[in-house]
C-alpha positions as CSV (number, residue, x, y, z in Angstrom):
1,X,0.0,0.0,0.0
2,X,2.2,3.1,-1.1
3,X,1.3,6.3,-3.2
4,X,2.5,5.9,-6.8
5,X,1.8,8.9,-9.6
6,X,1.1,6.9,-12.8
7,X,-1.4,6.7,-15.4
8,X,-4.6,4.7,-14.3
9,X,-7.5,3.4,-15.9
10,X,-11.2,3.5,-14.5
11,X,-14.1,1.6,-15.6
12,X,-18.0,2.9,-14.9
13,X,-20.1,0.4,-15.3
14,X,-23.7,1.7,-16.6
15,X,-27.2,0.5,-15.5
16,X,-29.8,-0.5,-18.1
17,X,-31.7,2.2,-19.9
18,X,-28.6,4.6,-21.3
19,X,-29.9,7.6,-23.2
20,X,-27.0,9.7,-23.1
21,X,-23.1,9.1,-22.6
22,X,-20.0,10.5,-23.3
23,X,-17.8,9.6,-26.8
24,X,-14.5,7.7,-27.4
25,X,-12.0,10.4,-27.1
26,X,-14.2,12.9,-25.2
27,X,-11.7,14.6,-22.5
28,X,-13.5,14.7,-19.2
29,X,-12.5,15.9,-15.8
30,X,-13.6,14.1,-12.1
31,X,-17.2,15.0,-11.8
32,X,-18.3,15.3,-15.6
33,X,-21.3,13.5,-16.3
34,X,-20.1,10.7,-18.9
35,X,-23.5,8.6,-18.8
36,X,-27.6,9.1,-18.3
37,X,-30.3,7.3,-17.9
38,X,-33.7,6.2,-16.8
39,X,-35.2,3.1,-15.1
40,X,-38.6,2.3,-16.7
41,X,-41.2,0.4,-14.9
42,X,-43.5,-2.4,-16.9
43,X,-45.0,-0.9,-20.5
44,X,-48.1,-0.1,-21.0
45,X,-49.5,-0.8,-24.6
46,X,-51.6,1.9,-26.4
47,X,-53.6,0.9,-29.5
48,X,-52.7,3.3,-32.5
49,X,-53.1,2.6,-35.8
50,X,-56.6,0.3,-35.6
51,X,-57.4,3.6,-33.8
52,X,-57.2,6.2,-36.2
53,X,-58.5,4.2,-39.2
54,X,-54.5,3.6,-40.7
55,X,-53.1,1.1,-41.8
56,X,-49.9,-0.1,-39.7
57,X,-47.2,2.0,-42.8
58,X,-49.5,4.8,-42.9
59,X,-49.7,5.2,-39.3
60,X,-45.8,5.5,-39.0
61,X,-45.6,8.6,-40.5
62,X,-48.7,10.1,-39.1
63,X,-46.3,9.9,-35.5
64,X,-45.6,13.5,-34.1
65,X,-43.3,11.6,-31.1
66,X,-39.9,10.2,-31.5
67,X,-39.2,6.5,-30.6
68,X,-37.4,7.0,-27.1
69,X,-38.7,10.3,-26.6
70,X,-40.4,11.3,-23.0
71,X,-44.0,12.2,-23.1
72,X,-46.0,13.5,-20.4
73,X,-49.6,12.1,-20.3
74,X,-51.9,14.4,-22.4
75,X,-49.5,14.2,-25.6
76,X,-50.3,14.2,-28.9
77,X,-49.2,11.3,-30.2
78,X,-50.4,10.5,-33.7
79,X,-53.0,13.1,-35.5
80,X,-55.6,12.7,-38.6
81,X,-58.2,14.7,-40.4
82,X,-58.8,18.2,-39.6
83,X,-62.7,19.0,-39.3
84,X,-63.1,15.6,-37.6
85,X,-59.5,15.2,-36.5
86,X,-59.0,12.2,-34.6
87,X,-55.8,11.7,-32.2
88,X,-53.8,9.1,-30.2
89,X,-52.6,10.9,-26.7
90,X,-49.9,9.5,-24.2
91,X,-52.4,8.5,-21.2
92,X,-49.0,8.6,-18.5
93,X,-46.1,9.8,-18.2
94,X,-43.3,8.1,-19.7
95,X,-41.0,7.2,-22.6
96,X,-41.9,6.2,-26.1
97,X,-40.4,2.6,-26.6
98,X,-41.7,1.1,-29.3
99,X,-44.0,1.1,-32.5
100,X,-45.5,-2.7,-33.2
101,X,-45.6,-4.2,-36.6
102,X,-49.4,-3.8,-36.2
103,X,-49.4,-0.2,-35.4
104,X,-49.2,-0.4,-31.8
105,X,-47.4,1.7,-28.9
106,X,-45.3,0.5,-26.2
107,X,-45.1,3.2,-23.3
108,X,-43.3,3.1,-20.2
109,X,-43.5,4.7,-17.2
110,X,-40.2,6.3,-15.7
111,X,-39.6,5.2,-11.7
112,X,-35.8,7.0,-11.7
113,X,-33.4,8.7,-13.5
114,X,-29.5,8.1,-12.7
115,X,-26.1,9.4,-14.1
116,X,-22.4,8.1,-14.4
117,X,-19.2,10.4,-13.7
118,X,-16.2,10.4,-14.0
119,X,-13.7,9.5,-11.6
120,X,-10.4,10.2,-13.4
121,X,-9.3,13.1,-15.6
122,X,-8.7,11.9,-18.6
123,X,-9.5,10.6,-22.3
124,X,-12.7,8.4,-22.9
125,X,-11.2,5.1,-24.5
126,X,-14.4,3.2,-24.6
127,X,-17.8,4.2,-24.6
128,X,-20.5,1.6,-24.9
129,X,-24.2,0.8,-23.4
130,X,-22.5,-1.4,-20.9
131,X,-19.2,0.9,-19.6
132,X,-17.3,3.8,-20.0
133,X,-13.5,3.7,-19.3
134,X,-11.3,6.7,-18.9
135,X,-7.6,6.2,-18.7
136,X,-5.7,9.2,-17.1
137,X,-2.9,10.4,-14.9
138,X,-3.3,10.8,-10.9
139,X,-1.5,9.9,-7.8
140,X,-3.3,6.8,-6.6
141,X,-3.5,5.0,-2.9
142,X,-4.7,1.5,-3.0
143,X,-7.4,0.6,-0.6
144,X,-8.8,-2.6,0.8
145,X,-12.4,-1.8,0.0
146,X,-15.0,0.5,-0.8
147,X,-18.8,0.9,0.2
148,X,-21.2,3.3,-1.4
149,X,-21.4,5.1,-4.7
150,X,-18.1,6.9,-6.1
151,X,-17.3,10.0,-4.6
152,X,-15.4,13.5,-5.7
153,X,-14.4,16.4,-3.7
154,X,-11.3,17.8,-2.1
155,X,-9.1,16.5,0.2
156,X,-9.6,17.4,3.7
157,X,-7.9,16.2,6.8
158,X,-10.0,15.7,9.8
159,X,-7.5,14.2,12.3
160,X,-3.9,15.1,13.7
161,X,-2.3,11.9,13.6
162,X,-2.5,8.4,11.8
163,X,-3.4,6.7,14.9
164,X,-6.3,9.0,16.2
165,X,-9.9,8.2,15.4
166,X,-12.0,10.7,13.5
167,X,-14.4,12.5,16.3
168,X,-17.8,13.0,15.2
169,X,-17.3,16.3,16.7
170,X,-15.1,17.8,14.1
171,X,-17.7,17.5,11.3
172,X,-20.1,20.0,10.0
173,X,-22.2,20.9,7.0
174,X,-18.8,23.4,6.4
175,X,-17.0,20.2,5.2
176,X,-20.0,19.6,2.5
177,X,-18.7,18.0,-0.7
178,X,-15.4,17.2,0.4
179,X,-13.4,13.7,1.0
180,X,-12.1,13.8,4.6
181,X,-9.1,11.7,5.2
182,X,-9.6,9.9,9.3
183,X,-7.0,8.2,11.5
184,X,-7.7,4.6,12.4
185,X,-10.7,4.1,12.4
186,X,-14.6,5.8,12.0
187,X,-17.5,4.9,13.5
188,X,-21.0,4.4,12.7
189,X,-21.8,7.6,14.2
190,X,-19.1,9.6,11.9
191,X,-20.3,7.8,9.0
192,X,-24.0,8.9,9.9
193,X,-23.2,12.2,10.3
194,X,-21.0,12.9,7.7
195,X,-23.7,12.1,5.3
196,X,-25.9,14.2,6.8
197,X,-23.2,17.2,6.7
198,X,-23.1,16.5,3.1
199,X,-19.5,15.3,3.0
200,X,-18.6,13.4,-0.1
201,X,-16.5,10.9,1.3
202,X,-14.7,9.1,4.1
203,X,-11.0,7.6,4.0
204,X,-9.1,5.8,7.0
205,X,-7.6,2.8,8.2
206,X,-10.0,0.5,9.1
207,X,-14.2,0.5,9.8
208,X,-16.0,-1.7,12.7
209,X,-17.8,-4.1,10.8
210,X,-21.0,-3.7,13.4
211,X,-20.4,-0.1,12.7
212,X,-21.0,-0.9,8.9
213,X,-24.2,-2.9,9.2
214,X,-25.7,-0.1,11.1
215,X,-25.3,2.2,7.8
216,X,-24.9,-0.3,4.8
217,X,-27.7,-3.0,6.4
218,X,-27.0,-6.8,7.2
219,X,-26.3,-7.8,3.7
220,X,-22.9,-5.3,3.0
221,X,-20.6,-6.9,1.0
222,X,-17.1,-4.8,0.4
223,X,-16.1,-3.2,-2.6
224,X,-18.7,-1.2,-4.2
225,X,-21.5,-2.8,-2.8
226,X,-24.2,-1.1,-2.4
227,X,-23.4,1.9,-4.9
228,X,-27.1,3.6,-3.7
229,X,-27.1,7.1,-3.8
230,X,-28.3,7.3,-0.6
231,X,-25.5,5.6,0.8
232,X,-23.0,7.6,2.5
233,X,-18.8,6.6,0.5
234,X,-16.4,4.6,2.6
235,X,-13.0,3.8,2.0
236,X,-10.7,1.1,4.4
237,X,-7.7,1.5,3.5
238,X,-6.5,-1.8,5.9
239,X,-9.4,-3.4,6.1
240,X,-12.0,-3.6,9.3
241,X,-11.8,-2.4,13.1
242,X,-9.1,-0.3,13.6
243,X,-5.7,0.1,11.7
244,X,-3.2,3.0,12.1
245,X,-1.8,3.9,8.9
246,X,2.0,3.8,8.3
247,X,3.4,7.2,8.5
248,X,4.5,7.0,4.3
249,X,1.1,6.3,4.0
250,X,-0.8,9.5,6.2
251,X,2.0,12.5,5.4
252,X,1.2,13.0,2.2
253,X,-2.3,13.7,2.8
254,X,-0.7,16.7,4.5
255,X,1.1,17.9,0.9
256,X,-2.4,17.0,-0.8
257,X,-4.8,18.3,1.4
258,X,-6.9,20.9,-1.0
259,X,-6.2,18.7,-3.9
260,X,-9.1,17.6,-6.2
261,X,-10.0,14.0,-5.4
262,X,-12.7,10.9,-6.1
263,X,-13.1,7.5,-4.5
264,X,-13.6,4.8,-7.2
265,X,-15.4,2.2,-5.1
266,X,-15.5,-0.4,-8.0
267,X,-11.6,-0.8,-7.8
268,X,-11.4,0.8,-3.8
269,X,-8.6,3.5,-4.8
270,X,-8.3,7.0,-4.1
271,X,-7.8,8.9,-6.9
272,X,-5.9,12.7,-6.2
273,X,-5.4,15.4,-8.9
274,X,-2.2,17.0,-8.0
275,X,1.4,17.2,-9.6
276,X,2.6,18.5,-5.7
277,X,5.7,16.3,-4.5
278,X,5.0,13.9,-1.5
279,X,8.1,12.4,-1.0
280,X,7.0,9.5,-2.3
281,X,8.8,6.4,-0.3
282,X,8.5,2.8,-1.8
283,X,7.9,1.3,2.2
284,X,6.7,-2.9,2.4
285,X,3.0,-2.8,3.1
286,X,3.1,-2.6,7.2
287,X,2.7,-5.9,9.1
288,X,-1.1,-6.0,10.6
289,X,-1.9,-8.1,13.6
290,X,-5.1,-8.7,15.4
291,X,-5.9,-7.4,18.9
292,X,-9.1,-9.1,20.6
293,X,-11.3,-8.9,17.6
294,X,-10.3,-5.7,16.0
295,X,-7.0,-6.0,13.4
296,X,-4.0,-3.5,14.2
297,X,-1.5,-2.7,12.2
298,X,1.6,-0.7,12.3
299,X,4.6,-0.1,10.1
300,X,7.2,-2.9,9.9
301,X,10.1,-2.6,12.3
302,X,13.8,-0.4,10.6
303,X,16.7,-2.8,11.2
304,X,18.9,-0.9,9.7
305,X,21.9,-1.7,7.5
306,X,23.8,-5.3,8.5
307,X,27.4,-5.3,8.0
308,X,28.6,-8.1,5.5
309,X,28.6,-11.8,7.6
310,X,26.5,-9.8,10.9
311,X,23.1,-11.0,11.8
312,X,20.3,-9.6,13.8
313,X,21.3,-11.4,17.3
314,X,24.7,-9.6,16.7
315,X,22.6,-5.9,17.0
316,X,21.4,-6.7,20.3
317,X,22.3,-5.0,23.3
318,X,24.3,-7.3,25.8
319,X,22.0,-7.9,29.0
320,X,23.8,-5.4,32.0
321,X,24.4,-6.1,35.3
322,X,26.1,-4.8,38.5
323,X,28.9,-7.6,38.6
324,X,32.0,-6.8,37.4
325,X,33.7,-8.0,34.5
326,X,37.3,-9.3,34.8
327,X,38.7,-10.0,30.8
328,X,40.2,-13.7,30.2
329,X,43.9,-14.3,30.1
330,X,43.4,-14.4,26.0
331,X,41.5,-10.7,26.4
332,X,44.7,-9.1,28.1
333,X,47.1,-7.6,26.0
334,X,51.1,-9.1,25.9
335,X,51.8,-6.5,29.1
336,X,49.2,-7.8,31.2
337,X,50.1,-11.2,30.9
């Protein structure tokens, strides 16, 4: 688990129902809307030709609406005859679908509308009804998992220290729309109220898993799961309880803290949009333990440099003691002996 500035790849995967999403070769920036939709309930079927007289060809281009256009009910559909005019009107709201071979009209009600953005500046390199990737350049910290939908803001710290726990106290709806980086752990509470602050996102060391069923519900799975939009955004970046994140891991935060940022829960990384230098150190990924049922971790421990042919056991200190040490006859030097 280190920083590394390199060029990254995201996927968005997109729900059913696309009416709108970016091109291959669009650039976008974290935030821009790269996909729309709507969720559409059961279809309702509304006789049309049979009921304006028409045959099925002839009542094709009678059609004032656009296939996979939204109506609102009261809308003119289809239109004949002037004196006598006779008309086929939208009886809900919903979208156009589909014209039937006999003349027929498929529309469907609208229970939700959604959108996609991005979470990477970058260039669209596929854009399809299933995904859209964008590959891009970012500094990147790899996390452990992700709950919630994916989240962009700036990069706030709310904690002194990598192995303090982020009060519920020290957030407020002035910290709306930002990602605030927390120690070792957050709680339920903290979760709860960040979301109700407005706050785009959380990111620390470690989350109690009860503390996760009380937001995310009994069935939470990590990694993107749920991706709501009522969900408040969680990253672990060790996993669950409480970890203290390695020192390489926390100080940049300090160098980054303004930056633009987004939470890709699909992949759990933190994405940050900043060319500042973090002295960056390539450190193992720390050493994590478990104390009673919570997991700690904490940095692995600095040896140092061994001398060629010394070991370990040759570092240690000797054991002291108040008896006094008299050298061997091989110790003393030739005018001793």
């Amino acid at each position: 688990m280190t920083w590394r500035r390199e060029r990254w790849s995201a996927d968005h995967t997109l729900p059913i129902g696309v009416t709108k999403r970016a091109r291959v070769g669009d650039p976008v920036r974290a935030g821009d809307i790269v996909a729309a939709g709507a969720t559409l309930a059961r279809a309702l079927r509304v006789t049309g030709a049979r009921r304006l007289g028409l045959s099925p060809a002839d009542f094709e281009r009678e059609l004032r609406v656009r296939v996979g256009s939204d109506v609102v009910a009261g809308t003119v559909l289809a239109r004949v005859g002037r004196r006598f005019a006779r008309s086929v009107t939208a009886p809900i709201d919903g979208r156009l679908l589909h014209v039937t071979v006999d003349g027929d009209l498929y529309i469907a009600p609208i229970v939700d509308r959604w959108t996609v953005r991005a979470t990477l500046d970058g260039i669209v390199t596929r854009s399809d009804d299933a995904v859209v990737d964008i590959e891009g350049q970012a500094w990147c910290l790899q996390g452990a998992a992700a709950f919630g939908p994916d989240a962009i803001g700036e990069i706030t710290l709310g904690v002194d220290g990598p192995e303090a726990d982020l009060a519920a106290t020290r957030i407020d709806v002035r910290l709306g729309g930002r990602i605030i980086v927390g120690g070792a752990r957050i709680s339920a509470e903290v979760i709860t109220r960040a979301h109700a602050c407005g706050v785009a996102g959380l990111v620390a060391g470690g989350v109690p898993p009860a503390g996760l069923r009380v937001v995310y519900g009994d069935t939470v799975t990590a990694t993107g799961s749920p991706s709501r939009e009522d969900r408040p955004t969680v990253l672990c970046l060790m996993g669950f309880g409480s970890g203290v994140l390695p020192r390489d891991v926390f100080a940049p935060f300090a160098a980054l803290a303004g930056a633009r940022a987004a939470i890709h829960t699909a992949t759990a990384r933190l994405f940050v949009f900043s060319t500042a230098d973090i002295g960056r150190v390539d450190a193992p990924t720390p050493v994590v333990g478990t104390t009673d049922d919570r997991p700690a971790a904490a940095p692995p421990e600095d040896r140092g440099d061994l001398d060629a042919g010394e070991t370990e056991a040759d570092l240690e200190e000797p054991a002291q003691s108040d008896e006094e040490l008299t050298p061997s006859a091989s110790d003393r030097g030739p005018a001793a002996r």
